[in-house]
ZAKE-101856 format. One record per residue: residue number from 1; chain; x, y, z of N, C-alpha, C, O, CB in turn. Coordinates in steps of 0.1 Angstrom, whole numbers, always signed. Last residue first. Glycine has a CB too. Layout:
ZAKE-101856
(NUM; "A"; (X; Y; Z); (X; Y; Z); (X; Y; Z); (X; Y; Z); (X; Y; Z));
...
//
This chain:
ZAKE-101856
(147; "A"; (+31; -126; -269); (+35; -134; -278); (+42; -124; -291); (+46; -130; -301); (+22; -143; -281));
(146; "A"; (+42; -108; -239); (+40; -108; -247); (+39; -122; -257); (+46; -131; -253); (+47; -99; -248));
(145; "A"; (+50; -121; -204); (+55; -120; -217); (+46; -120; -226); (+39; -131; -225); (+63; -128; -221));
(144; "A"; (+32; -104; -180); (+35; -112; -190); (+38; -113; -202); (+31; -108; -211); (+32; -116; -191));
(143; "A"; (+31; -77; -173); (+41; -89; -162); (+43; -98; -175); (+55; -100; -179); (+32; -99; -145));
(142; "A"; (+25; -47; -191); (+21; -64; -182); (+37; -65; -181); (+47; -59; -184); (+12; -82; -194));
(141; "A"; (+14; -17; -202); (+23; -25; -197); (+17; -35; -195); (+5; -36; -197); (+30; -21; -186));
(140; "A"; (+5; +1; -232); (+2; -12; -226); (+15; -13; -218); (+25; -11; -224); (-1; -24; -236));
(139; "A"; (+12; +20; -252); (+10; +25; -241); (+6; +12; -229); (+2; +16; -218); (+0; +37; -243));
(138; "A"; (+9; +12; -283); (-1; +11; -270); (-3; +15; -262); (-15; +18; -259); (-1; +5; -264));
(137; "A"; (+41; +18; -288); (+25; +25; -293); (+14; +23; -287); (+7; +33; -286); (+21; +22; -306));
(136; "A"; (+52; +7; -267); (+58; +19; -268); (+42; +25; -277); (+35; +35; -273); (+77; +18; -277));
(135; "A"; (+47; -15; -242); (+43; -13; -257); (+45; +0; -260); (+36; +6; -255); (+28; -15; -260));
(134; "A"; (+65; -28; -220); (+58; -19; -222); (+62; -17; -239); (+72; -18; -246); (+61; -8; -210));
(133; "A"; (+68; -57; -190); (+73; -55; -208); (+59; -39; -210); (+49; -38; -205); (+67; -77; -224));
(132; "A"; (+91; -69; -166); (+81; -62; -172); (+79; -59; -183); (+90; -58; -189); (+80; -54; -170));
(131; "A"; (+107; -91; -141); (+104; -80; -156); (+88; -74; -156); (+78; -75; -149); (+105; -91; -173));
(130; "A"; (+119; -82; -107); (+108; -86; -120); (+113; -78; -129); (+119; -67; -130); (+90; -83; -117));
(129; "A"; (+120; -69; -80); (+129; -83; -86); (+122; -89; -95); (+117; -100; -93); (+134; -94; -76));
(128; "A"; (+111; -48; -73); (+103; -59; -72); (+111; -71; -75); (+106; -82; -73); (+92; -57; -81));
(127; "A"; (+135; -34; -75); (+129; -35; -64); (+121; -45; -64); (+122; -52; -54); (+125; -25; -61));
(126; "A"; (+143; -37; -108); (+152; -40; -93); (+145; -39; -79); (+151; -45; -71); (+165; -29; -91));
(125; "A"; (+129; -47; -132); (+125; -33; -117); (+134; -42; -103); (+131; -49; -93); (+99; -32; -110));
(124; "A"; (+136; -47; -164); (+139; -50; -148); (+140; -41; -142); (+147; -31; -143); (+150; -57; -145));
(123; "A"; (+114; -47; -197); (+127; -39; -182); (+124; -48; -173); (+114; -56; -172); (+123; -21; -173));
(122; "A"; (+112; -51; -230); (+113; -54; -216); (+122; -46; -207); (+133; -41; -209); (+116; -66; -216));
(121; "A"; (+88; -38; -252); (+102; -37; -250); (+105; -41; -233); (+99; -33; -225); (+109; -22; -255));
(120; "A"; (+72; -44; -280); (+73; -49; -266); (+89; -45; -264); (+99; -48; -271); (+67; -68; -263));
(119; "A"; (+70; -42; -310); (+66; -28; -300); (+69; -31; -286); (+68; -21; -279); (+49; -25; -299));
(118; "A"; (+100; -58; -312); (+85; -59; -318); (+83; -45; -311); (+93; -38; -307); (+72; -73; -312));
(117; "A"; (+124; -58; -302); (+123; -69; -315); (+109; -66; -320); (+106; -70; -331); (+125; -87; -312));
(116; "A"; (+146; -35; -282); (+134; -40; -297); (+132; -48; -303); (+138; -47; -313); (+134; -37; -306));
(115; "A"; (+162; -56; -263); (+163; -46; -272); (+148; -46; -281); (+141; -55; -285); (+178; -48; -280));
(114; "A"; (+160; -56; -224); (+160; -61; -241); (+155; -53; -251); (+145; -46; -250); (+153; -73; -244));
(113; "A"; (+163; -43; -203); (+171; -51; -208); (+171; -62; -216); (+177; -72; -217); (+176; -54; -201));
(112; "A"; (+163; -12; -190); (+158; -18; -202); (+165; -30; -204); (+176; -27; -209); (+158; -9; -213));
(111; "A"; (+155; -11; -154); (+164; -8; -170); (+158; -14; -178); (+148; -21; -176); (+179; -14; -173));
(110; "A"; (+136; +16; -133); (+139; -2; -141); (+147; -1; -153); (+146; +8; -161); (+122; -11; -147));
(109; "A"; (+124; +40; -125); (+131; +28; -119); (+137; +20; -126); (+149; +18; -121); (+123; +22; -113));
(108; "A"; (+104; +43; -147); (+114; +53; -146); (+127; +48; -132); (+137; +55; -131); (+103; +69; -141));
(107; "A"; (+89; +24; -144); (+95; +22; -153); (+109; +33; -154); (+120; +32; -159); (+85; +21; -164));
(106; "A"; (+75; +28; -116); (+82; +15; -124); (+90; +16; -135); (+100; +8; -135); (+74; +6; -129));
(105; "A"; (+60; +50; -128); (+73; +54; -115); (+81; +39; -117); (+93; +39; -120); (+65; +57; -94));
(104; "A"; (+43; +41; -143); (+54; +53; -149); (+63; +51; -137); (+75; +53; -139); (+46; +70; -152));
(103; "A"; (+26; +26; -132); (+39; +23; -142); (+50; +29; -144); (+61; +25; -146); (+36; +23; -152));
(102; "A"; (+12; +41; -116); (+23; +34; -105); (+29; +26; -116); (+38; +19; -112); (+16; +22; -91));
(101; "A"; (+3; +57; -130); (+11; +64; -119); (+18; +52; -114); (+30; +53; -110); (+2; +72; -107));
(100; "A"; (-19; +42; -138); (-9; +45; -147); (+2; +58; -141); (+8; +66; -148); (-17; +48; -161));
(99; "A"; (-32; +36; -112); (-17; +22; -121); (-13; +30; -133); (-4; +25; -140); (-25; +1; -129));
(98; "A"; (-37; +43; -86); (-36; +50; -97); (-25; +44; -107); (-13; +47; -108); (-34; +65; -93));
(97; "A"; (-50; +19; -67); (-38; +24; -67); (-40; +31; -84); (-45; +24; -93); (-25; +12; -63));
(96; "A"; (-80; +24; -50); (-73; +16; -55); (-60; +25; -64); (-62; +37; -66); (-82; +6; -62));
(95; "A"; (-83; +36; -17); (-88; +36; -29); (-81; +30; -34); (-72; +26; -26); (-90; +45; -36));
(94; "A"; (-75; +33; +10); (-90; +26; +4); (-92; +30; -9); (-103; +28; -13); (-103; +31; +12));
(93; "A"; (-39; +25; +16); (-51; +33; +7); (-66; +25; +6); (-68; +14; +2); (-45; +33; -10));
(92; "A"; (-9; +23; +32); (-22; +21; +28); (-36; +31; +18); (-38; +43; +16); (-24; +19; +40));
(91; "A"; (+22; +24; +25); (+13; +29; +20); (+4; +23; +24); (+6; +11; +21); (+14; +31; +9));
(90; "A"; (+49; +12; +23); (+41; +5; +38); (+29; +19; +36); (+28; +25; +47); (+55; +6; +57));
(89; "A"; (+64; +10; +5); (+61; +23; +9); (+57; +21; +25); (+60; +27; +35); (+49; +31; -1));
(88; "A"; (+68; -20; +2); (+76; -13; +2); (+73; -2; +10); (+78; -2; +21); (+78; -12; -8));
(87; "A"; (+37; -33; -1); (+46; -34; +6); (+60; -29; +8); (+65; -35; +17); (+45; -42; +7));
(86; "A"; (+8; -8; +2); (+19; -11; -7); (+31; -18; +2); (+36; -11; +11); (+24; +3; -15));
(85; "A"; (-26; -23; +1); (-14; -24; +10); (+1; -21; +0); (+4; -30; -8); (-14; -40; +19));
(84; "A"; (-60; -11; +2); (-45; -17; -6); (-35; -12; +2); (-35; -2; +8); (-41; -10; -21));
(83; "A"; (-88; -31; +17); (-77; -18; +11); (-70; -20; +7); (-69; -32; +6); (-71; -9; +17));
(82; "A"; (-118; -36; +34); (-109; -37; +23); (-100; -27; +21); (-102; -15; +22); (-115; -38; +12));
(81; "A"; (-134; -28; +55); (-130; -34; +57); (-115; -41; +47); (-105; -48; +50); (-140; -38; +61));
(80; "A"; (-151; -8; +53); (-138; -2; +54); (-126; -12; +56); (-114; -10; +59); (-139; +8; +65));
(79; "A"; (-177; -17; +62); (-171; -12; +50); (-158; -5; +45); (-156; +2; +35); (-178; -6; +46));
(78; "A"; (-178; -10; +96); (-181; -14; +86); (-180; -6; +65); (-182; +5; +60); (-195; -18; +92));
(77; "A"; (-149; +2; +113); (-157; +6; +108); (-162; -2; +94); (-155; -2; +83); (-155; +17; +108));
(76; "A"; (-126; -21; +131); (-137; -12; +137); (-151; -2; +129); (-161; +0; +135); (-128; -2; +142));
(75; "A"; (-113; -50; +116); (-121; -30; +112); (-129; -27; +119); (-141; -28; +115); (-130; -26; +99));
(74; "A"; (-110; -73; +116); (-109; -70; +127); (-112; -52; +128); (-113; -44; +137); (-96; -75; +132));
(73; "A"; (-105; -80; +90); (-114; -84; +93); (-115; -77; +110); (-127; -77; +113); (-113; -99; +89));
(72; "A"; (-95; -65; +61); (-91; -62; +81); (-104; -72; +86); (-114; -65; +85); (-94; -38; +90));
(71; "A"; (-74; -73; +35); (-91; -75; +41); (-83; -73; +52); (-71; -77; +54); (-103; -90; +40));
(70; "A"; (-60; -58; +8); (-58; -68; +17); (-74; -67; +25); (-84; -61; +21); (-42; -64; +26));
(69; "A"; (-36; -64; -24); (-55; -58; -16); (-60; -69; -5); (-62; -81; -6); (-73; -57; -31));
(68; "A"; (-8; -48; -28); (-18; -60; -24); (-29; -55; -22); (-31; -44; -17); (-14; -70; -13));
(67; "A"; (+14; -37; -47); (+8; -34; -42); (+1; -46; -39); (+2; -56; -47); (+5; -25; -46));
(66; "A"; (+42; -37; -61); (+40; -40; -44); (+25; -40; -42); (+23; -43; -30); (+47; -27; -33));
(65; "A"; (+26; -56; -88); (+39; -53; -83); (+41; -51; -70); (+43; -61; -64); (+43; -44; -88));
(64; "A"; (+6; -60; -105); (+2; -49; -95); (+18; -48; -82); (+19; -41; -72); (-18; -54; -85));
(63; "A"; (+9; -81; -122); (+11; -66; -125); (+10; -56; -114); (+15; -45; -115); (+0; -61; -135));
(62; "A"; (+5; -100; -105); (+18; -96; -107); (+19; -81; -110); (+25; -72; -104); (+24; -105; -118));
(61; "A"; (-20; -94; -74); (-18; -101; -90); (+1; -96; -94); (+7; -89; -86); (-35; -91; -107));
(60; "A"; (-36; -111; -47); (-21; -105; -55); (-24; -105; -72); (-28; -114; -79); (-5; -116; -51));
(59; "A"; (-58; -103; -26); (-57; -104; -37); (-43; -101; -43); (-39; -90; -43); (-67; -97; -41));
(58; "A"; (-61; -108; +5); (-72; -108; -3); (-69; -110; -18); (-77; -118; -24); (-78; -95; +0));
(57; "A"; (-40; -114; +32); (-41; -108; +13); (-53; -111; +10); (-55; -123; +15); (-31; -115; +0));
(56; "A"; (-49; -101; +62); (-45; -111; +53); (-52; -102; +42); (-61; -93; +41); (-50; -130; +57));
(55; "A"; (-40; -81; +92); (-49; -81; +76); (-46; -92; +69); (-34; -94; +72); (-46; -67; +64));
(54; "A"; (-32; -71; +112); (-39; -82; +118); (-48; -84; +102); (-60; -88; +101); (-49; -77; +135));
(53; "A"; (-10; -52; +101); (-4; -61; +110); (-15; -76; +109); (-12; -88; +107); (-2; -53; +126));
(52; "A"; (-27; -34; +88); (-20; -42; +83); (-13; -51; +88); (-9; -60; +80); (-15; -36; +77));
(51; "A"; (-37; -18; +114); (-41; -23; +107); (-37; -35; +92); (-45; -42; +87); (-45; -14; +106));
(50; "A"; (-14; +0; +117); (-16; -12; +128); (-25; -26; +120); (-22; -38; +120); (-26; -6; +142));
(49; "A"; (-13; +18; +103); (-5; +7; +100); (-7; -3; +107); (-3; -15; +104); (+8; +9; +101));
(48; "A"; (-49; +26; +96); (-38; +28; +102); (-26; +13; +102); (-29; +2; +100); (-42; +33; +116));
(47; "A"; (-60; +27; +62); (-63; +24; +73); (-51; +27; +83); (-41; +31; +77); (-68; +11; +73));
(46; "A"; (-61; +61; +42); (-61; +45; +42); (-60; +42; +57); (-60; +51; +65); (-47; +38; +32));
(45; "A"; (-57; +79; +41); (-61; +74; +28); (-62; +64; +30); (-64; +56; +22); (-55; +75; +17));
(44; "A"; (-70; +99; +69); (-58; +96; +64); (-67; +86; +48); (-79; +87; +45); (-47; +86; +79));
(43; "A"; (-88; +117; +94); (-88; +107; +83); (-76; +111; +77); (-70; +122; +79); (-101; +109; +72));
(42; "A"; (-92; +124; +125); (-80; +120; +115); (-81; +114; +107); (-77; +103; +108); (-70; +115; +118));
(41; "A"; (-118; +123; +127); (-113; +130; +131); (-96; +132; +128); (-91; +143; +130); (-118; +128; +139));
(40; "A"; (-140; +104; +105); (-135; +107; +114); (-128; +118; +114); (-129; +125; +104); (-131; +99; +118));
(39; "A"; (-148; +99; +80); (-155; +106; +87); (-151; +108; +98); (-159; +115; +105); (-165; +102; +87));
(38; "A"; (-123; +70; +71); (-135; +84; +65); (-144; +84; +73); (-150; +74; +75); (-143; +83; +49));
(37; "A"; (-102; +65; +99); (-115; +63; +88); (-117; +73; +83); (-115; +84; +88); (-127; +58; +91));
(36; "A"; (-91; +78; +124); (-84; +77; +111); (-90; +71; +99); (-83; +72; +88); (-74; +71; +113));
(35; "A"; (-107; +69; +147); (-110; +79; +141); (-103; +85; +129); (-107; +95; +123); (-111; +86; +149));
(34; "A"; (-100; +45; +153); (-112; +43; +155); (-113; +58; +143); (-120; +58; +133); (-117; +42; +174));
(33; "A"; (-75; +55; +166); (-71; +46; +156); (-86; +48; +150); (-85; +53; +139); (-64; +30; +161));
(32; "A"; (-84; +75; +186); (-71; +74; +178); (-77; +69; +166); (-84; +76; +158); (-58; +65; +185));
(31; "A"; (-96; +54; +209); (-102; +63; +201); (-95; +72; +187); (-103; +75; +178); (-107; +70; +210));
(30; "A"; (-69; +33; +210); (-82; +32; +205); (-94; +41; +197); (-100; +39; +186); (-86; +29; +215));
(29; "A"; (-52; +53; +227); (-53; +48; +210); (-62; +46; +206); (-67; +55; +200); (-48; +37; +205));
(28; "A"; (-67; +63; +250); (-67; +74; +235); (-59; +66; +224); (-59; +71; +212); (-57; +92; +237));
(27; "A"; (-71; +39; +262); (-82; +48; +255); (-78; +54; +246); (-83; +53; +235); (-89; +56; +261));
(26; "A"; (-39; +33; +265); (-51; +26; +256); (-63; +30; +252); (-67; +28; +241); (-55; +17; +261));
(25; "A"; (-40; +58; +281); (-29; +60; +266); (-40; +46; +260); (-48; +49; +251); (-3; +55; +270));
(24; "A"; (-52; +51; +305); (-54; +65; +293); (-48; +67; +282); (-51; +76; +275); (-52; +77; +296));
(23; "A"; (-42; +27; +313); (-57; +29; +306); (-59; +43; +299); (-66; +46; +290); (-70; +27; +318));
(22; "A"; (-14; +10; +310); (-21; +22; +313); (-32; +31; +306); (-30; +40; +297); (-12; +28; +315));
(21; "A"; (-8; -13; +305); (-15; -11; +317); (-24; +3; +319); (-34; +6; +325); (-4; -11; +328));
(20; "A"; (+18; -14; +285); (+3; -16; +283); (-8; -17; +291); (-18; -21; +286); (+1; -26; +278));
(19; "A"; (+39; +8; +289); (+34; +8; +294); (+19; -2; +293); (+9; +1; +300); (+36; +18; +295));
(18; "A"; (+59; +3; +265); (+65; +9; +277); (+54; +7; +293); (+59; +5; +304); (+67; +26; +272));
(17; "A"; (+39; +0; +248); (+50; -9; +246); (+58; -7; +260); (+64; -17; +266); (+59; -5; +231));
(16; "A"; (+23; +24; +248); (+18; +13; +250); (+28; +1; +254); (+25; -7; +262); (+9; +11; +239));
(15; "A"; (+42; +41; +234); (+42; +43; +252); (+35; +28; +253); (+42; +21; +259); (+31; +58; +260));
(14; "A"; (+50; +29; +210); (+58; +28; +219); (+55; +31; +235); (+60; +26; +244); (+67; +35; +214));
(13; "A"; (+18; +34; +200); (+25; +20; +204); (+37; +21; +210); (+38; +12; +219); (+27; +10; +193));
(12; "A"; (+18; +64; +199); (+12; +54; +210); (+17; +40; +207); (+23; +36; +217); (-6; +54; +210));
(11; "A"; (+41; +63; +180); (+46; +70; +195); (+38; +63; +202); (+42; +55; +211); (+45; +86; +199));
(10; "A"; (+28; +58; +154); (+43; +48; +163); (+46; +50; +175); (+51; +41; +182); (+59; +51; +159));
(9; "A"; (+8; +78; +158); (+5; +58; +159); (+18; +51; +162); (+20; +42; +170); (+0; +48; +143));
(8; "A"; (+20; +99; +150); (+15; +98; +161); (+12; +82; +165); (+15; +76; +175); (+3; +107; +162));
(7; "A"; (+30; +85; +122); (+42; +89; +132); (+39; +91; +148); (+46; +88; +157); (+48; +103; +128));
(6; "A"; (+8; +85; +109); (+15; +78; +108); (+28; +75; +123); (+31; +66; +130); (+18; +82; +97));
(5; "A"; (-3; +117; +117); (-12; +103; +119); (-1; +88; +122); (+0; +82; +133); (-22; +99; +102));
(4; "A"; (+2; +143; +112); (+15; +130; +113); (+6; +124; +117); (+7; +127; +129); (+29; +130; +123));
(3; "A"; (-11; +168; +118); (-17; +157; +104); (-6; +147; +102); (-4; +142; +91); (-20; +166; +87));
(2; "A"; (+5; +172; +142); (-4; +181; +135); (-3; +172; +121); (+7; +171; +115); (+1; +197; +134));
(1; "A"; (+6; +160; +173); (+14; +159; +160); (+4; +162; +149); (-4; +154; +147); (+21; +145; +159));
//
């Protein structure tokens, strides 16, 4: 499956799932998964999904909406052990999330549902089930209400 990383990892866990006995489909996950890091042989942006299964949060904040920064403590390659998890997209990334990309797509999502009273004008992102408030001359978003 030609640069489907994602989609080749569902298939070995389904044969694995069909078969977990059988030592050449577990070798070639393993070596597989092992090689979807930077410097490997399938690098991708981020860790494989499997990888998010055995990860706890490391870090939520609100503004950062789906996204989480999560720890693998179980990472086959040192320093690679951190990443961001979007939980919607089911995105991983070792880099951190391009947030004035990930407003703009929030906001082009979300209604407006209060009117002007200052530069702060609030929306609801029906997917996150949250407000939000953006500074029309700033260019500032947050989670939190403005004073």
């Amino acid at each position: 499956i030609y640069r489907k990383y994602d989609h080749a990892e569902k298939l070995y866990r389904a044969a694995l799932a069909l078969d977990p006995t059988n030592t050449f489909v577990v070798e070639n996950y393993h070596l597989f998964t092992d090689q979807r890091y930077p410097g490997g042989e399938y690098i991708s942006l981020g860790p494989p999904f499997s990888a998010v299964r055995r990860s706890k949060v490391v870090e939520e904040q609100l503004d950062w909406a789906e996204w989480t920064k999560m720890i693998d403590h179980g990472c086959p390659k040192k320093g690679m052990e951190i990443f961001w998890f979007n939980r919607f997209t089911k995105d991983t990334s070792f880099q951190e999330p391009n947030w004035t990309l990930v407003w703009e797509t929030r906001m082009k999502r979300s209604k407006c549902i209060s009117g002007k009273v200052s530069n702060w004008v609030e929306y609801w992102d029906d997917r996150t089930q949250t407000s939000f408030f953006f500074d029309g001359y700033t260019k500032i978003y947050t989670c939190v209400r403005p004073k």
